[in-house]
Backbone bond lengths (Angstrom), bond angles and torsions (degrees), N, CA, C in turn:
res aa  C-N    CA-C-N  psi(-1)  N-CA   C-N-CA  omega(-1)  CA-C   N-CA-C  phi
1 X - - - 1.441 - - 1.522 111.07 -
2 X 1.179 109.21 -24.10 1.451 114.25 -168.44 1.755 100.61 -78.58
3 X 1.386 108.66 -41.17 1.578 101.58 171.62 2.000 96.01 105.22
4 X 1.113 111.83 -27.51 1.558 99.30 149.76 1.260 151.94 -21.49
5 X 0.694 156.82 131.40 1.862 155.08 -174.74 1.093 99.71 -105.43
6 X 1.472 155.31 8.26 1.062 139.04 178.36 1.729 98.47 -117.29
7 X 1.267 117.96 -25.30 1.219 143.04 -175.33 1.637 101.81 -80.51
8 X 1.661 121.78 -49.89 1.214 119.54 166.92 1.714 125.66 -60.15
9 X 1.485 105.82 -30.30 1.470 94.92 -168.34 1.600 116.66 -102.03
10 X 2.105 101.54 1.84 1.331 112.05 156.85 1.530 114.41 -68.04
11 X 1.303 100.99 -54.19 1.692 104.83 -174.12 1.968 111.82 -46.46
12 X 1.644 91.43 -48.83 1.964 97.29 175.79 1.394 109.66 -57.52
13 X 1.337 140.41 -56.76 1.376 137.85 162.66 1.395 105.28 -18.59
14 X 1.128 103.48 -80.88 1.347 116.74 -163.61 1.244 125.87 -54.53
15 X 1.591 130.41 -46.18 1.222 116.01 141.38 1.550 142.11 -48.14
16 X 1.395 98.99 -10.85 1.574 104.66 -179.22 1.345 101.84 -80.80
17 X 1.382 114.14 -45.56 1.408 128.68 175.32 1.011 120.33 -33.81
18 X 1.485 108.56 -65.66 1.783 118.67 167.70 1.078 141.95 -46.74
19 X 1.592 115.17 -37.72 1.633 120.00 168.56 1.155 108.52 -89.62
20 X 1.593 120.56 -4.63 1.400 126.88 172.61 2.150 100.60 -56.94
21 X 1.172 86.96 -73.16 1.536 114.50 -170.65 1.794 120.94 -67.57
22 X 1.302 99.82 -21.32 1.455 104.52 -162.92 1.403 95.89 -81.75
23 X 1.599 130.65 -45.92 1.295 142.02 -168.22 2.218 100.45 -56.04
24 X 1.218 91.36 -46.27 1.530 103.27 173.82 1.442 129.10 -54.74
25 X 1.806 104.18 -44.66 1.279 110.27 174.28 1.428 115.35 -84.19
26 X 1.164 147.87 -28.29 1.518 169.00 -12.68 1.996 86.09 145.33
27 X 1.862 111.82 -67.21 0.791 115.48 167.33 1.519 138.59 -64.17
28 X 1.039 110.13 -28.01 1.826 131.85 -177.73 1.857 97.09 -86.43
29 X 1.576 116.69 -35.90 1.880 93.12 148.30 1.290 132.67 -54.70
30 X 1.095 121.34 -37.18 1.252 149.60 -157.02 1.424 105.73 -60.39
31 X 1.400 107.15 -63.23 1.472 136.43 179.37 1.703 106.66 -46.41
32 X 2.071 104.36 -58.72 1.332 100.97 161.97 1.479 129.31 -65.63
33 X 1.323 127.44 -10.41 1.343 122.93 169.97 1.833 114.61 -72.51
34 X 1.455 96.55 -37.06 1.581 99.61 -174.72 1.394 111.90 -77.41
35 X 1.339 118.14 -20.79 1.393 113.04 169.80 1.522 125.02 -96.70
36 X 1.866 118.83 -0.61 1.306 113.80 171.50 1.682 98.55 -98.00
37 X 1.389 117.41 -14.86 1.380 115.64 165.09 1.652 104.17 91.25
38 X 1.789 108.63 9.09 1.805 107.67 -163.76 1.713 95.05 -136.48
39 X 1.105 114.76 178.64 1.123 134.94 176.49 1.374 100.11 -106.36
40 X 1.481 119.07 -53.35 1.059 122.57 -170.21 1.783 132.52 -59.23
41 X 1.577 125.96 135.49 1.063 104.02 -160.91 1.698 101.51 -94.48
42 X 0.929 96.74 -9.16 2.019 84.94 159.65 1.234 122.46 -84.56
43 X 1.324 128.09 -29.78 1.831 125.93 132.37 1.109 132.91 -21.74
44 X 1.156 115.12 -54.15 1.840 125.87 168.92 1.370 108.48 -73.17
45 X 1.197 125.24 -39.29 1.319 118.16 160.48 1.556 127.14 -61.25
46 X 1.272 120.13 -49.55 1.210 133.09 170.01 1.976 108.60 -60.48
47 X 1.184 128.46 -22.42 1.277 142.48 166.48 1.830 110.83 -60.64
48 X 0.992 106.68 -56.45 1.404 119.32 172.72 1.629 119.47 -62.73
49 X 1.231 121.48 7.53 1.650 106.17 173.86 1.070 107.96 -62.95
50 X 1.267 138.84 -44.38 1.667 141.53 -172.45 1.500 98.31 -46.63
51 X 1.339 97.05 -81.55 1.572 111.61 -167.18 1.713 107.48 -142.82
52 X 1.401 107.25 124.50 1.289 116.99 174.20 1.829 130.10 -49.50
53 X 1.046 119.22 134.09 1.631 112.18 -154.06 1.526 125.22 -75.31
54 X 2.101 98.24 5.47 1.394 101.52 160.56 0.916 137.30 -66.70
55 X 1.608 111.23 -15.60 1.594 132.37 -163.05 1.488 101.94 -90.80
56 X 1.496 123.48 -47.52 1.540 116.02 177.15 0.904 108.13 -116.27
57 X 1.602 142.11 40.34 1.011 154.83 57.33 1.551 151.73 45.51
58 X 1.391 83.40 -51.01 1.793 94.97 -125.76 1.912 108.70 -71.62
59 X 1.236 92.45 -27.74 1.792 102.00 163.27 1.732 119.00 -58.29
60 X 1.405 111.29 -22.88 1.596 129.49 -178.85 1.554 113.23 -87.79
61 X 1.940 98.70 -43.17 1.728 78.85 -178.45 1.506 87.70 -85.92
62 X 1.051 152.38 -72.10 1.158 148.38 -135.31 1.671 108.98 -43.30
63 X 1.247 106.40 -24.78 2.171 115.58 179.58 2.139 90.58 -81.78
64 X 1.548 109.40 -56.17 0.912 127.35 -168.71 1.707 101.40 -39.53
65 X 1.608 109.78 -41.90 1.701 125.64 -145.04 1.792 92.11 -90.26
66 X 1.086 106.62 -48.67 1.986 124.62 168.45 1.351 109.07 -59.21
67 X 1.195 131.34 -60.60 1.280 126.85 151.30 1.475 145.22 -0.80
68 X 1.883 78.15 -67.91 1.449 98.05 177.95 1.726 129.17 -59.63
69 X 1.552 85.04 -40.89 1.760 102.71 -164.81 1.677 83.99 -88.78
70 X 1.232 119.75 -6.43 1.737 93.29 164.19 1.426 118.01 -104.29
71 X 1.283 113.83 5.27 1.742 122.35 173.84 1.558 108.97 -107.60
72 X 1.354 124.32 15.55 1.307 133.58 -171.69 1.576 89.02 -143.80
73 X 1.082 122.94 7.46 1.998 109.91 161.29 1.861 111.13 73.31
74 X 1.409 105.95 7.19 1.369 111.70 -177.74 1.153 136.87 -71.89
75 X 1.230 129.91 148.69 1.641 112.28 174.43 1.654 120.52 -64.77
76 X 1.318 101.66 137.69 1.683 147.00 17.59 1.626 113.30 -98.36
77 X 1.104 124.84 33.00 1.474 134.40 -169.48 1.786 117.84 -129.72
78 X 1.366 94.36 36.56 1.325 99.27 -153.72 1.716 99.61 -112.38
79 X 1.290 109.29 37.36 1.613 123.21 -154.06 1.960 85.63 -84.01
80 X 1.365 148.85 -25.34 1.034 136.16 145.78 1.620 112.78 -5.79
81 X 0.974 85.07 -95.97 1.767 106.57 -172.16 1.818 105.71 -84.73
82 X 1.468 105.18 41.98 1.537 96.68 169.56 1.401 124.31 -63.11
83 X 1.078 132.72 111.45 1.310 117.30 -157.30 1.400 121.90 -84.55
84 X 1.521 114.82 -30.38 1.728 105.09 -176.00 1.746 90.76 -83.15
85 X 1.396 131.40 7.38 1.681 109.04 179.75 1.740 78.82 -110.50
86 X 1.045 135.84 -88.18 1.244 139.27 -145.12 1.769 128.36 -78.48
87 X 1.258 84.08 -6.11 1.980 91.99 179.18 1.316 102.04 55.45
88 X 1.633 111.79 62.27 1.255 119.96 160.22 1.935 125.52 69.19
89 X 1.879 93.61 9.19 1.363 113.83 150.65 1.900 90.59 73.14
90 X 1.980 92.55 -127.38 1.680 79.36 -166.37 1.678 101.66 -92.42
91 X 1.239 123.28 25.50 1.620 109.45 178.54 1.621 96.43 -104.02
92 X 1.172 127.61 17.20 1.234 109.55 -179.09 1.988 123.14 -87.32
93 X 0.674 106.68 -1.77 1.879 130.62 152.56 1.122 107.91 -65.97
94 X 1.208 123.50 -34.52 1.768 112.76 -142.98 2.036 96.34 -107.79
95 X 1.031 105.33 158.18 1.458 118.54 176.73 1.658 117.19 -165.26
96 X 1.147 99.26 141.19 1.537 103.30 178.86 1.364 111.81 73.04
97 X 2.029 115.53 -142.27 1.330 99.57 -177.14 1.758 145.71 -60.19
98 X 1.635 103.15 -9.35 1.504 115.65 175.40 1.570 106.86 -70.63
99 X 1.695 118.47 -54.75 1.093 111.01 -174.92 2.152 132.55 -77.93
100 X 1.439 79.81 -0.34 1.330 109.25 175.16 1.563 109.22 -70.64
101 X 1.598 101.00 -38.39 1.442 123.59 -178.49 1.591 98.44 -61.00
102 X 1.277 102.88 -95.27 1.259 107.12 177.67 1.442 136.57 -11.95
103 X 1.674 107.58 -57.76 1.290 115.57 165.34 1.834 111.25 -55.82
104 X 1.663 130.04 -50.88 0.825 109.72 163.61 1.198 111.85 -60.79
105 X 1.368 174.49 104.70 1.505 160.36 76.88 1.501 97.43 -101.01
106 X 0.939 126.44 -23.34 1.523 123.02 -170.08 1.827 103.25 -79.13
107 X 1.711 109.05 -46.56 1.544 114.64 173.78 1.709 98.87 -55.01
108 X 1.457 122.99 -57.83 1.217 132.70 -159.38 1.874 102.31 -59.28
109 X 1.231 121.87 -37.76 1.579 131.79 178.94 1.781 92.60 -48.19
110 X 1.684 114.96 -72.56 1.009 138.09 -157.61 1.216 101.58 -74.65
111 X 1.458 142.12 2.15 1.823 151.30 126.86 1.701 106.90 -49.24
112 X 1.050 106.15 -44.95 1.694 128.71 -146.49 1.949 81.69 -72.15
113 X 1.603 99.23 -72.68 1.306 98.31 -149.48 1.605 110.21 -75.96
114 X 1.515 109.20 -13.89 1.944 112.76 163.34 1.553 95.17 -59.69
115 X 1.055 128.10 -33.38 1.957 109.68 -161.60 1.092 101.50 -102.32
116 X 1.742 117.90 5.85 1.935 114.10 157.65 1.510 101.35 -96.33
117 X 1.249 127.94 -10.74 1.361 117.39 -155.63 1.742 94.41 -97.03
118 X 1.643 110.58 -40.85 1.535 114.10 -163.67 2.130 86.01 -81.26
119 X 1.554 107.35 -30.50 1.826 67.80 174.43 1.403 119.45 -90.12
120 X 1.076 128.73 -7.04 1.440 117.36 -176.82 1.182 111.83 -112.11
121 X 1.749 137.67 2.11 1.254 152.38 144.63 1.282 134.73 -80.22
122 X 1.384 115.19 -45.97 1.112 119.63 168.90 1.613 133.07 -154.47
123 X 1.628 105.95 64.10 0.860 127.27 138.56 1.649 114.74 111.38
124 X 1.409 114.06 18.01 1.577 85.67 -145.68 1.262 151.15 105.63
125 X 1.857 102.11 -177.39 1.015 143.16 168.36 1.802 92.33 -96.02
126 X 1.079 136.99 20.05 1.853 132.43 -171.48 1.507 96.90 -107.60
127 X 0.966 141.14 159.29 1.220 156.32 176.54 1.430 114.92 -108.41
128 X 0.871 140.45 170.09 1.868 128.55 163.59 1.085 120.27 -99.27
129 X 1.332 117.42 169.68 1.603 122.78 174.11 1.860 106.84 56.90
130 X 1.446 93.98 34.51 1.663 118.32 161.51 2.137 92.41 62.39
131 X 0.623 133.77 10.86 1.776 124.68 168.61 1.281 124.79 -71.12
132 X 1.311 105.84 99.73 1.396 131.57 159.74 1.834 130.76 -70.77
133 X 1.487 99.42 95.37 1.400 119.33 -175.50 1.737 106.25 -84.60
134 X 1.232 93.50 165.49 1.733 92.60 165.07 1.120 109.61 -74.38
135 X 1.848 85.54 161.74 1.906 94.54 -177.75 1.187 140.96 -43.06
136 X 1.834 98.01 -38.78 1.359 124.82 -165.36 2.139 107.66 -63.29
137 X 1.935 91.24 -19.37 1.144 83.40 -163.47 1.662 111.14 -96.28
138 X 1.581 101.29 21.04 1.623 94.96 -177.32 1.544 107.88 -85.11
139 X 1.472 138.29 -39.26 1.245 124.03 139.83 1.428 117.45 24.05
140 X 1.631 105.50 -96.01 0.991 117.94 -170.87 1.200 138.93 -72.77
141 X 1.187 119.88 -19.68 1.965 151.13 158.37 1.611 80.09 -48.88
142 X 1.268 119.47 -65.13 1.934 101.43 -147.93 1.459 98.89 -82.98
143 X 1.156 121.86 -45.14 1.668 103.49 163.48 1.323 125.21 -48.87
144 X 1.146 120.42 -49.47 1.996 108.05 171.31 1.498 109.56 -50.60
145 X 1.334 102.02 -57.89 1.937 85.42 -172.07 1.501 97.57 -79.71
146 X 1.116 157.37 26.28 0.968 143.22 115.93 1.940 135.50 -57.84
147 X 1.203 101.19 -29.32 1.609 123.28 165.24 1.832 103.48 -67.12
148 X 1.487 95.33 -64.30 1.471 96.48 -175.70 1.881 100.73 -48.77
149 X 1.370 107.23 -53.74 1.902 89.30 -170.90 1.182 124.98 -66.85
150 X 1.287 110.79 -18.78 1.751 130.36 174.50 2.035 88.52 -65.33
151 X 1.157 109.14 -55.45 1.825 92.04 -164.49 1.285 102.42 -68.31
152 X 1.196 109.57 -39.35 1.914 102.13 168.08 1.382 120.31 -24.90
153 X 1.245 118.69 -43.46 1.327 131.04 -153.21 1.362 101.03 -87.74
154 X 1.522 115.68 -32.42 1.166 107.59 -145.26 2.130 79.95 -103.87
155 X 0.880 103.88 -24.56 1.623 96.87 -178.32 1.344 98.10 -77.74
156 X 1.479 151.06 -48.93 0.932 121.10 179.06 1.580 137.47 -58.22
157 X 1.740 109.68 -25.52 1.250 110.88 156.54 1.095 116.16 -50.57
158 X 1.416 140.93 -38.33 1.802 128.61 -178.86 1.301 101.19 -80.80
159 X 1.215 143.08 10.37 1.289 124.74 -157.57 1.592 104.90 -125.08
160 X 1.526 111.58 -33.95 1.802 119.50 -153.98 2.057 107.25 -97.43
161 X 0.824 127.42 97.33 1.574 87.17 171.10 1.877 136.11 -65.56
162 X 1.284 98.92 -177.00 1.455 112.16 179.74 1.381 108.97 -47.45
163 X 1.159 124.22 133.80 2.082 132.57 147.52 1.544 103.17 -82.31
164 X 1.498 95.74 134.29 0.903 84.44 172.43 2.018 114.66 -80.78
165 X 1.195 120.73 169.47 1.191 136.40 177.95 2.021 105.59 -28.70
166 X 1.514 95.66 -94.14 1.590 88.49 165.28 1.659 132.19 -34.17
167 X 1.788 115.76 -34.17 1.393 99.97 176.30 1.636 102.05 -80.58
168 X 1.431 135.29 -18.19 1.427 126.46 -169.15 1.598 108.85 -75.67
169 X 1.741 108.37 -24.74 1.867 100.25 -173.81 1.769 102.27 -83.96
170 X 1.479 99.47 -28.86 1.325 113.59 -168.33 2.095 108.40 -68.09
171 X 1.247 118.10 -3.03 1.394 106.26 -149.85 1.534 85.84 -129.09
172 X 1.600 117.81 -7.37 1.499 124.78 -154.36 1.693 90.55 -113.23
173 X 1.420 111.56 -35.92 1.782 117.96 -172.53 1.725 93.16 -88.75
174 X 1.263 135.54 -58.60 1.458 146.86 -171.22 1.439 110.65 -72.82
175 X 1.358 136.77 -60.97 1.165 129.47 -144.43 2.049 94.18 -108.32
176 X 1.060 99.08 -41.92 1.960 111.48 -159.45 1.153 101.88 -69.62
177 X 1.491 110.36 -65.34 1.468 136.90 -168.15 1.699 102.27 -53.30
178 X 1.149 119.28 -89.90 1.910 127.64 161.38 1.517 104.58 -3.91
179 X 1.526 117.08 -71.20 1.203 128.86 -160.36 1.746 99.55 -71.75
180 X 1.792 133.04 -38.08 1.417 106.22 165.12 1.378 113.05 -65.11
181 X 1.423 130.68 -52.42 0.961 116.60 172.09 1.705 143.05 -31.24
182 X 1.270 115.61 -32.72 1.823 138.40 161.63 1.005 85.93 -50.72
183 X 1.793 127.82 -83.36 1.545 136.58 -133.79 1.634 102.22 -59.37
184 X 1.692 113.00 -32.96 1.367 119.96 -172.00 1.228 105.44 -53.46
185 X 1.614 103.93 -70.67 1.345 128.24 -147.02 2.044 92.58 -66.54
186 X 1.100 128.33 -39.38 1.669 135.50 -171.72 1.810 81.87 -75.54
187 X 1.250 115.68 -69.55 1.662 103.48 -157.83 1.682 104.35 -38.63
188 X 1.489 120.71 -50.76 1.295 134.21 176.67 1.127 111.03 -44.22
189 X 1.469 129.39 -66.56 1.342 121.82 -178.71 1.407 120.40 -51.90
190 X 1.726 117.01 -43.99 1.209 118.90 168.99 1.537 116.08 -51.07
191 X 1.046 126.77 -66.23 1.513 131.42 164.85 1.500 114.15 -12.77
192 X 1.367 112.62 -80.01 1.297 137.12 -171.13 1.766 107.36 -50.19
193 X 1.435 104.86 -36.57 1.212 111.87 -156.65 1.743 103.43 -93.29
């Protein structure tokens, strides 16, 4: 809207990004739906007392976990707001309380997708090694491993560098995409079988 070019070729990234990645993560639910056998996400939770669904899994969250930090703008996928190419992509218009906004919705995404990852990865409100607390204390079980996946996020941003553009579409169509697809098609057979 702003009529920028640096603002236009953040926004194109970024949608490329998304249907890049979303089709990938999209599938690696999928995998957990066919193996808790529910739609429901207190089903999938309730599915996991045995063993949490990172563990047989682990080909699903791991697309699911790559995914994530590329549908949340994170490092190394953070080609949006690349800053020495794009001058900060599409926030570069914005100042003060709009971009304040933004930055909060971007933390708030990366809230969003820890409290899809701890229920359909790992477990819940369930504890491990089968321990059953009081009620009062499931609250707080899903907020910690929700904290813990939130710092995940945030340590791997200090930790990974940038892809460039071509290796991020190239690794999301070739390497991501293929590999949910496997986890589907094996979780299925296992299921079925």
């Amino acid at each position: 809207a702003s009529g920028s070019k640096y603002s236009f070729l953040g926004s194109m990234r970024g949608a490329a990004q998304l249907i890049s990645y979303e089709v990938s993560q999209s599938l690696s639910i999928v995998g957990v739906l066919i193996t808790a056998q529910t739609l429901s996400l207190t089903g999938i939770v309730h599915a996991q007392r045995g063993m949490w669904f990172f563990i047989p899994q682990l080909a699903g969250f791991l697309v699911f976990l790559v995914a994530s930090f590329a549908e949340t703008n994170r490092a190394p996928f953070d080609l949006i707001e690349a800053d020495a190419e794009l001058v900060a992509g599409y926030f570069t218009e914005y100042g003060g309380t709009p971009f304040v906004a933004y930055l909060f919705a971007e933390y708030a995404n990366m809230i969003v997708v820890s409290g899809m990852a701890v229920t359909i990865f790992f477990g819940g409100w369930l504890l491990p090694f089968g321990l059953h607390p009081p009620g009062w204390v499931d609250p707080f079980v899903v907020l910690a491993k929700i904290l813990l996946v939130f710092t995940f996020f945030v340590w791997i941003r200090a930790t990974l560098p940038r892809l460039r553009y071509d290796q991020l579409m190239s690794f999301g169509w070739k390497i991501l995409l293929p590999l949910a697809t496997l986890n589907l098609l094996v979780t299925s057979i296992v299921v079925v079988s």
